[in-house]
C-alpha positions in Angstrom: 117.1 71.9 96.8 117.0 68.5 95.3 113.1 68.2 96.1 113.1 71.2 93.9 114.9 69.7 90.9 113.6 66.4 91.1 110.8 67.3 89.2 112.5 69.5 86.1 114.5 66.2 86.3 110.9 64.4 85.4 109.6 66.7 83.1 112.9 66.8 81.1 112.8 62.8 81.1 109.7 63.0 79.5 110.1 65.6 77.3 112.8 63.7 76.0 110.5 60.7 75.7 108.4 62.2 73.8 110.9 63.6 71.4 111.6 60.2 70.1 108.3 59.0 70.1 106.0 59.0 66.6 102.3 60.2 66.3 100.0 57.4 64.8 96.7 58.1 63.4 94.3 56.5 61.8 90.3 55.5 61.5 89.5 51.8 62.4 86.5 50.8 60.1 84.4 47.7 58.9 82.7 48.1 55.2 83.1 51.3 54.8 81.6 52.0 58.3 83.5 53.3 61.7 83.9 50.6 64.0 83.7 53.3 67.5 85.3 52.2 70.6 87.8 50.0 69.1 91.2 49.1 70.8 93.7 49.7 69.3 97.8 48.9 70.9 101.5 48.0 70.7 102.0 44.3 71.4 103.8 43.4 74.1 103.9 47.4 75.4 101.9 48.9 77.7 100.8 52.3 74.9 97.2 51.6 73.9 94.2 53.6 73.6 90.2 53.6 72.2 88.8 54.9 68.9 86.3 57.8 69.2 82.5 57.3 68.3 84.1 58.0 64.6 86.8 55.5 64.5 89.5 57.7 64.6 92.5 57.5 66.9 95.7 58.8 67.5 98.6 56.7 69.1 102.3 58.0 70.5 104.5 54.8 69.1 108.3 54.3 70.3 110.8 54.3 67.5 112.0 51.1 65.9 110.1 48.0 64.6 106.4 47.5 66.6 103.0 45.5 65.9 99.8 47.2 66.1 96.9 45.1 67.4 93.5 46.5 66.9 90.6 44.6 68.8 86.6 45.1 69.1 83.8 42.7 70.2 82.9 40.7 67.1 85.5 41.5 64.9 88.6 39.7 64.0 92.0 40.9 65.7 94.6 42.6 63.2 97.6 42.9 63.4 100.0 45.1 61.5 104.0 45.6 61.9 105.5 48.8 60.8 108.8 50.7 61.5 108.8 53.5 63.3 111.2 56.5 62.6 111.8 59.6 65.0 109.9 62.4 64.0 107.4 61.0 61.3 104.2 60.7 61.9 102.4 58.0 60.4 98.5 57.5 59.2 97.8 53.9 59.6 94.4 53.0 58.7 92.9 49.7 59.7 89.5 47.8 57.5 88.3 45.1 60.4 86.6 41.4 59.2 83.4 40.4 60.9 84.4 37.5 63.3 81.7 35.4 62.4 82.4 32.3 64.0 84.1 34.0 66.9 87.5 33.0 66.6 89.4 36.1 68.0 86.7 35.4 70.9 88.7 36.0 74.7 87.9 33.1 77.0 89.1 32.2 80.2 88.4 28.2 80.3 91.5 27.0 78.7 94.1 28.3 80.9 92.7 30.3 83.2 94.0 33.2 81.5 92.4 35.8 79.5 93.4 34.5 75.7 91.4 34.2 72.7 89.9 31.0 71.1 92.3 31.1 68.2 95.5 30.8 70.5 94.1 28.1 73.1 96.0 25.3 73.1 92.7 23.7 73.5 89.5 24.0 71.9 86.8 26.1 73.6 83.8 26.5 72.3 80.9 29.3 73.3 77.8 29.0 73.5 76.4 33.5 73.3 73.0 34.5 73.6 72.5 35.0 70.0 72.3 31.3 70.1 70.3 31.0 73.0 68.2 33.4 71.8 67.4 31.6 68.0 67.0 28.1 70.0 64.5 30.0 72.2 66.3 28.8 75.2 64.9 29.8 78.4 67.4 27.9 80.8 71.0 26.6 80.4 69.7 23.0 80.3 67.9 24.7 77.0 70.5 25.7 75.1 73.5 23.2 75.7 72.9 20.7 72.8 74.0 22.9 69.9 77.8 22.2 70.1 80.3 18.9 69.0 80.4 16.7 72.0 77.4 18.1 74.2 74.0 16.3 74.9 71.5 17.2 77.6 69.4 14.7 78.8 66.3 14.5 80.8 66.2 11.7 83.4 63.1 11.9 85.4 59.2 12.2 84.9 58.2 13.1 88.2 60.9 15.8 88.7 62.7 16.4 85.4 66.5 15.8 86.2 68.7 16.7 84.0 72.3 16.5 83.2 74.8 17.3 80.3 77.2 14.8 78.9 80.5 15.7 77.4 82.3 13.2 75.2 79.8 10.7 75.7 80.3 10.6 79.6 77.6 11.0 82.4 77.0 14.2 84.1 79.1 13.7 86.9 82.0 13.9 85.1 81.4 17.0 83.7 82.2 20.0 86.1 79.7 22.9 86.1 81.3 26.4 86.9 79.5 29.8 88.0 82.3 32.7 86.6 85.3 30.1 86.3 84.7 28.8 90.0 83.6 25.4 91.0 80.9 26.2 93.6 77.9 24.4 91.3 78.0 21.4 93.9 76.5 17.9 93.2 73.4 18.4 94.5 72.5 21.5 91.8 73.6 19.3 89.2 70.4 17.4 90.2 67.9 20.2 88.7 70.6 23.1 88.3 70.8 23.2 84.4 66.9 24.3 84.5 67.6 26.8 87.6 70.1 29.1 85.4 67.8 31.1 83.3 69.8 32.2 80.0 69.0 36.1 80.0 71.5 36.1 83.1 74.2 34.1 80.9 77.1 36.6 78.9 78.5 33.3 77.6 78.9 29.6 78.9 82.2 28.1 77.5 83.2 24.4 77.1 86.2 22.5 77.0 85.6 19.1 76.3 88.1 16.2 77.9 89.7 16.5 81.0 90.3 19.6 83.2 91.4 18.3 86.6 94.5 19.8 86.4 92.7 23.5 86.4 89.7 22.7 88.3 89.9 19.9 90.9 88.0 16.6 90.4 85.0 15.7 88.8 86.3 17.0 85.7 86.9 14.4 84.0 84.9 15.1 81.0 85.6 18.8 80.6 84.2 21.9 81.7 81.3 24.2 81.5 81.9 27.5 82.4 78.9 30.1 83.0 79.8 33.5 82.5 77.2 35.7 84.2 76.5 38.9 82.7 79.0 42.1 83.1 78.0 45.5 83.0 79.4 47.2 79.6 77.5 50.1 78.8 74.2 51.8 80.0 71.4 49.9 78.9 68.1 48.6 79.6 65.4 46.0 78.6 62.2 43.7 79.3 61.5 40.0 77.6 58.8 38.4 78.4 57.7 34.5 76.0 54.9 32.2 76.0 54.9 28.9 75.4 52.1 26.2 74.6 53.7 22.6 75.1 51.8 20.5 72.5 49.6 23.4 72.3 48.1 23.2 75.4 50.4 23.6 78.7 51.9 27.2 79.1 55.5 27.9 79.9 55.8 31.8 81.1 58.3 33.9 81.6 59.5 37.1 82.0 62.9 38.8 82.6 64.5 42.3 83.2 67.3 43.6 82.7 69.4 46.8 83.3 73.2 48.1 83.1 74.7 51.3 84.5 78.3 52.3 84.1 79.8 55.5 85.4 81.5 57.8 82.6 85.2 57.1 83.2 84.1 53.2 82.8 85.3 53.0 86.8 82.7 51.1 87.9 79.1 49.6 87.2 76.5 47.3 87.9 73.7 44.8 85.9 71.0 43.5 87.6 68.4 41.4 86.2 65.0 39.5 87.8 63.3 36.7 85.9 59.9 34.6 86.4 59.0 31.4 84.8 55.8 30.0 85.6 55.1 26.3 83.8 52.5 23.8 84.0 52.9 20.4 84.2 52.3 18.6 80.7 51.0 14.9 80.6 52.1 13.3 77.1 49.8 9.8 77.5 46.7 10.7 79.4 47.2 8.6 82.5 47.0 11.8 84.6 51.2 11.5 85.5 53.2 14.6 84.2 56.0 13.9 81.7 57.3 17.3 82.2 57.0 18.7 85.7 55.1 22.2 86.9 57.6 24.7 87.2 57.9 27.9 89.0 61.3 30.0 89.2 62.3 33.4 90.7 65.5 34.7 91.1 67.3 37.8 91.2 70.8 38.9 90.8 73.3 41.7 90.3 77.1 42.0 89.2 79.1 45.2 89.6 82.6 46.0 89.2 84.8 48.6 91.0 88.1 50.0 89.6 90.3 52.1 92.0 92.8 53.0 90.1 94.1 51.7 86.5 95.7 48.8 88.4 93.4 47.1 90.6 89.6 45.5 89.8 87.3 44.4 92.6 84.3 42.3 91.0 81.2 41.4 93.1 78.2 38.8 91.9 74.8 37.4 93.4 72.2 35.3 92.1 69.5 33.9 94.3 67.2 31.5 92.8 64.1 30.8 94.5 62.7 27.4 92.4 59.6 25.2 92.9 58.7 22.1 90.8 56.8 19.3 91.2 54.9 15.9 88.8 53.2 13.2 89.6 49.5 13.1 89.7 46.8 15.5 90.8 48.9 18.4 91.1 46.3 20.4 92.8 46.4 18.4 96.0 48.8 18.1 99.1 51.7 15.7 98.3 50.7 12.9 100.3 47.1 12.4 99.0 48.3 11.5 95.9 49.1 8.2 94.1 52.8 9.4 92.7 54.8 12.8 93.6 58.3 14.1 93.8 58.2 18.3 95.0 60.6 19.8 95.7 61.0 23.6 96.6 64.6 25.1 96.2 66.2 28.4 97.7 69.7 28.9 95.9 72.3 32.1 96.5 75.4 31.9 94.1 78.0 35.1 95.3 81.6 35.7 94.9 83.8 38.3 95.3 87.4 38.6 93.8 90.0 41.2 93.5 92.6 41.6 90.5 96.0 43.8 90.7 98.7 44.1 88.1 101.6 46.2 87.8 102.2 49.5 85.0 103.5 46.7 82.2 101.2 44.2 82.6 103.6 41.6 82.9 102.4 40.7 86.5 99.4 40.1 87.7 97.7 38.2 90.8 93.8 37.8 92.0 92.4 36.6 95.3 88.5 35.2 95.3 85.9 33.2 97.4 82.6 32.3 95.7 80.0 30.2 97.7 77.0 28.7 96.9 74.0 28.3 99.6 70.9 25.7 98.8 68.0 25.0 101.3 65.7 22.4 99.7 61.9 21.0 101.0 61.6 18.0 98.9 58.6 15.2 99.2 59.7 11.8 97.3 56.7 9.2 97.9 53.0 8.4 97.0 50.3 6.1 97.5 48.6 7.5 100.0 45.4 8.7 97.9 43.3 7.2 100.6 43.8 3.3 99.5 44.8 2.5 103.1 45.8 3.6 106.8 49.4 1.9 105.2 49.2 3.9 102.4 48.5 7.0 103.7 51.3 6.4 106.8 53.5 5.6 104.1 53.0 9.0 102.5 53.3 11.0 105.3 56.9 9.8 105.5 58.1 11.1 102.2 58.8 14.3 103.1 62.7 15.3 103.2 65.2 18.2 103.9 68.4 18.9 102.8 70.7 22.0 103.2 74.1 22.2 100.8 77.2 24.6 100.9 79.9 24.7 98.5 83.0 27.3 98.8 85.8 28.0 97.0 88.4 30.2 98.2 91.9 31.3 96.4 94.5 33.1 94.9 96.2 33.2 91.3 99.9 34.3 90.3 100.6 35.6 86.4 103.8 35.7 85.0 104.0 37.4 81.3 107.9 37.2 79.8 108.9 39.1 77.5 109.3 36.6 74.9 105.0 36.1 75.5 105.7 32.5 77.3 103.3 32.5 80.6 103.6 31.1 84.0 100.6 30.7 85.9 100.6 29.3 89.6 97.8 29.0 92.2 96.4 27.5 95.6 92.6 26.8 95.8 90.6 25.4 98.9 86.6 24.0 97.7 84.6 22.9 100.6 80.9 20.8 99.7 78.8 20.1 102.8 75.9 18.1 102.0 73.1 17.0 104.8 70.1 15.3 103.3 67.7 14.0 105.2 64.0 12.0 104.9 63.2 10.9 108.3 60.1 8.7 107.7 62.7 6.4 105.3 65.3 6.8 107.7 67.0 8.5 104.8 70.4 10.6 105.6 73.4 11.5 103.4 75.5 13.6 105.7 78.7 13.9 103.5 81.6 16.8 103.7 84.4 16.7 101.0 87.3 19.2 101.6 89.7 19.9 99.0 93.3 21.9 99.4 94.4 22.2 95.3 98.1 23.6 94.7 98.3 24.1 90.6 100.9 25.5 88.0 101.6 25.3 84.5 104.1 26.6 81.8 102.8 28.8 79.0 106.1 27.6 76.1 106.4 29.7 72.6 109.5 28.9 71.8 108.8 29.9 68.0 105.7 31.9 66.6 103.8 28.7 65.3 104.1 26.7 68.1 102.2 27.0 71.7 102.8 23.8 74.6 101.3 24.1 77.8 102.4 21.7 80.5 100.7 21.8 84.1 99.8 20.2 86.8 97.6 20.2 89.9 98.1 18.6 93.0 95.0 18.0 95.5 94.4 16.7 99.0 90.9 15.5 99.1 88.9 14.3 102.7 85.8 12.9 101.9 83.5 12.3 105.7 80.6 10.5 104.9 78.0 8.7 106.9 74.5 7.1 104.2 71.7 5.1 105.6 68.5 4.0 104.4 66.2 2.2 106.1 68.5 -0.9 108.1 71.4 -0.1 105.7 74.7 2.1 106.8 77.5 2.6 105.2 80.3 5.3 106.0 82.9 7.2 103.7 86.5 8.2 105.3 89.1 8.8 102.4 92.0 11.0 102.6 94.2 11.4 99.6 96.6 13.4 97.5 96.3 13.2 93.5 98.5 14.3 91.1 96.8 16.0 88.6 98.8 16.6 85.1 98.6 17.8 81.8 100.1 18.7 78.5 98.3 20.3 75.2 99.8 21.8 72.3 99.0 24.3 69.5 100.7 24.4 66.0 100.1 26.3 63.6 100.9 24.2 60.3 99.7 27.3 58.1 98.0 30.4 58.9 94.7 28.5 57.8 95.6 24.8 59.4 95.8 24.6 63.1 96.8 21.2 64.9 96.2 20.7 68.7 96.7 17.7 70.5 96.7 17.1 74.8 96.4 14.4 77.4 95.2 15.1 80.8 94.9 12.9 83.9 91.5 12.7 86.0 90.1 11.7 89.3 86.9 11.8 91.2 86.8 10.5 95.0 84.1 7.9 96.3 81.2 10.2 97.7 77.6 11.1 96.7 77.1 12.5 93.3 74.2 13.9 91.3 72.7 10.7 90.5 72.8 9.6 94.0 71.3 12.5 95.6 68.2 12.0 92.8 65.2 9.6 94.0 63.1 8.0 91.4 59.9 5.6 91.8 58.8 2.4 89.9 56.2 0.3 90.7 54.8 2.7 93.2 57.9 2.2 95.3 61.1 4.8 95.9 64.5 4.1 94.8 67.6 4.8 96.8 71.1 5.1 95.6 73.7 4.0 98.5 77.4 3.7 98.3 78.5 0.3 98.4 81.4 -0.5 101.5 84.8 -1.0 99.0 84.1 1.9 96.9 87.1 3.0 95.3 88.7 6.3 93.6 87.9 6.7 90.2 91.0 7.6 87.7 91.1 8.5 84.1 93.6 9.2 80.9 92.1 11.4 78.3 93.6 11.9 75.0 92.7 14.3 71.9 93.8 15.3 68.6 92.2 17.9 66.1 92.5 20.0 63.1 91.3 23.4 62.9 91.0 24.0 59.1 90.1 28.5 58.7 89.8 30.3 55.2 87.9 33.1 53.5 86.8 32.2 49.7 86.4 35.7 48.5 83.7 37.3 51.2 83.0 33.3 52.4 84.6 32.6 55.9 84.5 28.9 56.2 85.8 26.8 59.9 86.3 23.0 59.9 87.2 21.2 62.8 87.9 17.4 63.3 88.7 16.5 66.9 89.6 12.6 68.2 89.1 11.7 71.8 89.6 8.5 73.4 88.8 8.6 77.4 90.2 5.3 79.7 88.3 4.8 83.2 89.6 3.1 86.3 87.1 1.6 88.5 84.2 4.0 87.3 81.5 4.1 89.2 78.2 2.3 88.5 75.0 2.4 89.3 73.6 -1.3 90.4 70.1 -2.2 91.2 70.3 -5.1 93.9 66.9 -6.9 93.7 66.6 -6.3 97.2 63.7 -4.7 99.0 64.0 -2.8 101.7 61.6 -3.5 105.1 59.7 -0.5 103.3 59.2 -2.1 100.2 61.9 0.5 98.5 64.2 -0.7 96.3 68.0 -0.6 97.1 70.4 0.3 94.3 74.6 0.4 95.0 77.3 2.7 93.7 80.1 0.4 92.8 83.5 0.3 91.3 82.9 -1.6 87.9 85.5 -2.8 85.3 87.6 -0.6 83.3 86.1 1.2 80.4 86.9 3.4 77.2 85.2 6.2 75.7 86.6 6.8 71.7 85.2 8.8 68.9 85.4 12.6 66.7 83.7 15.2 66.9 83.0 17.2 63.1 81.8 20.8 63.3 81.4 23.0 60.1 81.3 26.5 60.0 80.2 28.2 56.6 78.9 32.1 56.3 79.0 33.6 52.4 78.5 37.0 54.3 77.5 38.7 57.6 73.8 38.1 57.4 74.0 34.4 56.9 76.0 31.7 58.8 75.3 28.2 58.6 76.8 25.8 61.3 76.6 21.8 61.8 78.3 19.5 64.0 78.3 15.5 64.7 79.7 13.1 67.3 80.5 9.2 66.3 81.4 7.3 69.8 81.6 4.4 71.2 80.8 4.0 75.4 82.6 0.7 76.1 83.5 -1.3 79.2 86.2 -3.7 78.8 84.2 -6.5 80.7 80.7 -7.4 80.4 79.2 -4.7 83.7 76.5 -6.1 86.0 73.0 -3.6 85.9 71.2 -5.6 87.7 71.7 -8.1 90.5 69.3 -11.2 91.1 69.0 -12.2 94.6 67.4 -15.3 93.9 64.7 -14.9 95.6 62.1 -14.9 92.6 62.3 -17.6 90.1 63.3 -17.4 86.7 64.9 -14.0 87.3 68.4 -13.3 86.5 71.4 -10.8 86.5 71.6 -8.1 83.3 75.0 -7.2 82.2 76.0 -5.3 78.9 79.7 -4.8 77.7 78.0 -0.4 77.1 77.3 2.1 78.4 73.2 3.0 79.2 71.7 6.0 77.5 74.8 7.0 75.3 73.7 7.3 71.9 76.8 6.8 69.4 75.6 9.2 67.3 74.1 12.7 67.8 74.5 16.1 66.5 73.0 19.5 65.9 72.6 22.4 63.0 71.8 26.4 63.4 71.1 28.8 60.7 70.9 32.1 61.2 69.4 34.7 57.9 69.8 38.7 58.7 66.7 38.9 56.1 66.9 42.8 56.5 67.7 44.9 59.1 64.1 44.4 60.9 63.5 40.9 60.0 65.4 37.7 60.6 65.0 33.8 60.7 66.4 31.1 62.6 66.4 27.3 62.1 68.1 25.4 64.9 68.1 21.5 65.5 69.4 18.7 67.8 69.9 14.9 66.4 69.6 12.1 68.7 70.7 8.5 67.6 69.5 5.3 69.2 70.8 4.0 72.5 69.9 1.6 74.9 68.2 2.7 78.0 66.8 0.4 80.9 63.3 -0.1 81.7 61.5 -1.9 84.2 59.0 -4.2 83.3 57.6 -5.6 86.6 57.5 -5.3 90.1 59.9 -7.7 90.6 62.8 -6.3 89.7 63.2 -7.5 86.2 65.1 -5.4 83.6 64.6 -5.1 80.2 67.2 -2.8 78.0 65.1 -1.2 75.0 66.8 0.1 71.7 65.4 3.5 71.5 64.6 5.2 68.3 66.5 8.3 67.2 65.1 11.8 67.3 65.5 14.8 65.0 64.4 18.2 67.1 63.9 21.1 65.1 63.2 24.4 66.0 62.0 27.5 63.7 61.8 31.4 65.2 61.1 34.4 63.1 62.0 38.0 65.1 61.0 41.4 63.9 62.7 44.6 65.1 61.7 48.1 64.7 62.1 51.4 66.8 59.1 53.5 67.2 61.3 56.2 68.9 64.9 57.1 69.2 66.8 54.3 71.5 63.7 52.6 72.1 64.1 49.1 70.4 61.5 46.9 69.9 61.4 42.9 69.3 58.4 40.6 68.6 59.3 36.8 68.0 57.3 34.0 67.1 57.8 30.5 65.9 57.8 26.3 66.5 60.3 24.3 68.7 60.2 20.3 67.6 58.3 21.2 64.7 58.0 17.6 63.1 57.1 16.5 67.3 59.6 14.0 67.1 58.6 12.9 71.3 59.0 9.5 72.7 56.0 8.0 72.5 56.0 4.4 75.0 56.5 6.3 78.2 55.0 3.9 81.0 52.3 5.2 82.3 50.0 5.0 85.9 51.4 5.1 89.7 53.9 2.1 89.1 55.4 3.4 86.1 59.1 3.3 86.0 59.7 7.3 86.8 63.3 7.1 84.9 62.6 5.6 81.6 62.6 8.4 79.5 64.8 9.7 76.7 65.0 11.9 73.7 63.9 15.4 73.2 62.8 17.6 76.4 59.8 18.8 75.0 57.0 17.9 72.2 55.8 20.4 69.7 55.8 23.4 71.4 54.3 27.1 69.9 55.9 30.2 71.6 55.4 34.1 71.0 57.9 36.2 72.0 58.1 40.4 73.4 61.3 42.8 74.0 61.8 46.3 74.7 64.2 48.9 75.6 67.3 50.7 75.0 69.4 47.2 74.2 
């Protein structure tokens, strides 16, 4: 009998649930205009629901006092509180504000947690592919420039290496992440900036200073976080651009894109392909590239899978099949040539993760594993264009192999109270095996670094204005390493456990005036980084980066302090930010050439612990867009790179007269001031114009000058890179949209012009923008 009753026991419950709940209706617009799809629900409930294609919704609201929250992509969240009286049902009509500057923006990189920009209690900044798109960026090493903070350098003419500095610190400080995990190992930060094409990219965010506390080591100077694309809605498309490098070299490419999602939004999948063919460009006429021939494949696909309204299983792959090569005479085998580095990459990027919450949303947990795969044929050598039988032996023993696995496995624990404080808690296990091997230079890095992370931290709103977030992460690191070259070994064997911690907070002085200041505590463990992994020549010879025998831990303190100023003048939005940083290294690690030759004639350089040193300076951004169709941003960084005693760069041996050591109290190829501007004009609804640009101040960057050895630290000039692009859209037929682009990137050629040039060229002086003058036409279509 009671399994009878029990459910007239339910439906009576409910019925009398219902009978004190209010109906809530509505339309959601923008100018006049529906805004379809929006979300619109009670905060801090679990009652929510979507607009229809008209804007219109209908809500059942408990009664008492509650806050609506309505959300949609682009637009600015609102929030409205009304009371709520048995029986009376309510219209409540909401008028949404373009988000311009994407403030009400959800990112993950600040916490880990899904929050939006404006309530990080740090400052994350995204990077969408509206602005990829006006810089005409074709990679991620592309695109990075245009924020406070950010510079992308190129550091090689044979292979074009590149990395991206945050806060005026190398690029192995700065942690690269593939969807929020840390499987983008040191060797892809070699050439991975130019392996990630942008039409895969949903977003990349950054948070600048220190995130070891979140995401291991080796994040000292922030985060970059590459958000791969999720499928949203059914859609399709195919881009293909052209580009002429000083008018002359052609950069192809071609990408595809599609999106399927089943009609209850339960599950879907994006996949995309791209193709980039480049040829090598030669900027002085000495027959050496300056920017290396380039040929990229890769394909990918993420899908997601919802069970039930609880429970999300996400699945992504990428593999990147990447060819490049400079030097001289291109069209011949490697080793009859006077100068070549070649190298010939196969990448896979795949992870897999499950999400489960409970009915109120106030708990949730996710487990994950994400690896990354790289096989890589590489040829790093020369002189063996038929000179000699030495030469040509020489060059036979150039050629290399190396094979790379990172993995990252681990599970997250949300806590949501009711009084919206949040306790987040974790264990994460990363894994980086690294075997790199030349055998005719008796070349080996055979390094595995194992990493066992236990995190937390405290999400405090003790009053509406005010947000601190305390944490702290707690690692074991094993670093087993064995390096030789030629007659020199030298071995790695740390085990350690770091503490981790940090502590940020958000204030909100008025609704317009934000403050947010944080310090955050760093490390990185003595082993092989991207610069070490990288071989360059000079003076016909190879260089090789070795760790020295007393290499220590790295440690650093990072500090900041901003202001967030936000206001509408009429239909103006307007964003100012001022940010201070000031960054303190312990025994950072530095690059030292030796003098010393090895039995090969290579030269030897060391990885060693120098003297403290200090990174200080602001970042300035400002925001300005008088209305929807015209946004204006610019941004600057003032720094100083500083080492508190005068650091060695180069080491005389004595062995050749008159030369000596070179030391410098800065740091090399830090410029302390650069910046960038966009503008984006919505001419009309078929025609609009970007203008996007990257400054570049003077810095000092080493050169050699002879085959000896000797150093010689040039002041470089500064650079201004603009770029124009004009796009026209029409559609000849009912969703079928079509795009043609056209325009200039460096338009005023602003290149460095006293690259060395010939076979014993120094391969790593070079500096400033990425490309010359460059034309480009552009091509899309489909149902985007």
């Amino acid at each position: 009998m009671k399994h009878l009753l029990l459910p007239f026991f339910l439906s009576c419950s409910f019925a009398f649930a219902q009978n004190n709940q209010t109906s809530v209706s509505g339309t959601i617009t923008s100018n006049d205009n529906p805004v379809p799809f929006a979300t619109i629900y009670i905060n801090g409930g679990t009652a929510g629901t979507d607009a229809d294609v008209d804007g219109n919704y209908s809500l059942n609201v408990p009664e008492g006092e509650v806050t609506l929250v309505v959300q949609f992509q682009d637009f600015r969240t609102q929030r409205k509180k009304i009371s709520i009286i048995a029986g009376e049902n309510l219209t409540m009509n909401f008028s949404l504000t373009v988000d311009t500057f994407g403030l009400d923006e959800v990112v993950v990189s600040a916490t880990r947690n899904r929050i939006s920009k404006k309530e990080a209690p740090v400052i994350v900044k995204v990077l969408s592919p509206k602005l990829f798109n006006a810089t005409q960026s074709l990679s991620l090493a592309d695109g990075l420039n245009y924020q406070p903070g950010v510079r992308v350098e190129t550091n090689c003419q044979n292979c074009g290496f590149t990395q991206v500095r945050l806060n005026g610190l190398g690029g192995q400080y700065t942690q690269v992440l593939v969807n929020s995990r840390p499987v983008f190992s040191a060797l892809n930060g070699v050439y991975g900036l130019e392996q990630i094409p942008v039409s895969i990219i949903d977003r990349v965010e950054v948070v600048r200073s220190g995130g070891s506390a979140l995401f291991g080591s080796n994040a000292i100077a922030g985060t970059v976080n590459v958000i791969t694309k999720e499928p949203i809605n059914d859609s399709w498309e195919v881009k293909t651009d052209l580009g002429l490098i000083d008018g002359k070299s052609a950069d192809r490419n071609v990408n595809l894109n599609g999106s399927i999602v089943s009609e209850d939004l339960s599950s879907g999948v994006t996949v995309y392909g791209i193709f980039r063919d480049r040829d090598a460009y030669d900027a002085n006429g000495d027959g050496f590239s300056e920017i290396t021939k380039l040929t990229n494949n890769s394909l990918g696909a993420k899908t997601f899978l919802r069970p039930n309204d609880n429970s999300r299983i996400g699945f992504d792959f990428t593999g990147i099949r990447e060819y490049r090569r400079g030097g001289d005479r291109i069209e011949l085998a490697p080793q009859f040539t006077d100068i070549t580095e070649e190298l010939d990459h196969t990448t896979v990027f795949s992870g897999l993760d499950y999400e489960l919450w409970d009915d109120t949303r106030k708990n949730s947990g996710s487990v994950y594993i994400s690896v990354q795969h790289t096989d890589r044929d590489s040829y790093y050598g020369g002189l063996g264009g038929g000179r000699t039988r030495a030469d040509s032996t020489a060059a036979n023993n150039a050629f290399g192999k190396t094979t790379d696995l990172a993995l990252v496995a681990g599970t997250k624990y949300t806590h949501n109270f009711n009084n919206e404080d949040v306790i987040t808690a974790g264990i994460e296990y990363q894994l980086n095996d690294t075997d790199d091997a030349i055998p005719g230079y008796n070349r080996l890095v055979d390094q595995k670094v194992n990493s066992l992370g236990l995190y937390a931290q405290y999400e405090w709103k003790p009053v509406e204005a005010f947000t601190a977030l305390l944490g702290a992460r707690i690692d074991h690191v094993n670093v087993d390493g064995f390096y030789t070259i030629q007659n020199v070994e030298r071995s790695s064997d740390v085990s350690e456990t770091v503490l981790s911690p940090r502590l940020t907070i958000l204030y909100n002085i008025t609704n317009e005036l934000q403050f947010r200041g944080g310090y955050a505590r760093g490390f990185r463990a003595p082993q092989a980084f991207n610069e070490d992994l990288h071989i360059s020549s000079v003076g016909g010879e190879q260089r090789f980066v070795i760790l020295s025998d007393d290499l220590e831990s790295e440690f650093s303190n990072a500090y900041t302090a901003s202001l967030n100023f936000t206001k509408d003048y009429n239909k103006t939005q307007t964003n100012l930010l001022v940010e201070g940083f000031y960054t303190t290294l312990k025994n950072p690690f530095t690059i030292v050439s030796t003098g010393n030759s090895l039995p090969n004639g290579s030269i030897l350089q060391e990885s060693r612990n120098g003297s403290g040193a200090y990174v200080a300076g602001a970042n300035l951004e400002l925001s300005v867009s008088p209305n929807p169709d015209l946004m204006f941003q610019a941004g600057a960084t003032i720094q100083r790179s500083i080492y508190q005693e005068d650091q060695l760069l180069f080491e005389a041996d004595g062995s050749v007269p008159g030369e000596q050591d070179v030391v410098l109290d800065e740091f090399v190829r830090s410029p302390n001031v650069y910046g960038f501007i966009t503008a984006n004009w919505a001419i009309n609804e078929a025609l609009n114009l970007d203008v996007t640009g990257s400054y570049t101040g003077s810095m000092i960057a080493p050169r050699v000058v002879s085959e000896s050895g000797f150093l010689d630290l040039v002041d470089t000039e500064d650079f201004l890179d603009m770029t124009t692009k004009i796009t026209y859209h029409f559609d000849p037929i009912e969703n079928f949209h079509v795009e043609l682009s056209g325009g200039i990137q460096n338009i005023f050629d602003s290149y460095q012009d006293d690259f060395d040039k010939g076979a014993l060229r120094d391969s790593d002086y070079i500096y400033g923008p990425n490309r010359p003058r460059t034309f480009f036409i552009g091509l899309k279509f489909g149902d985007f």
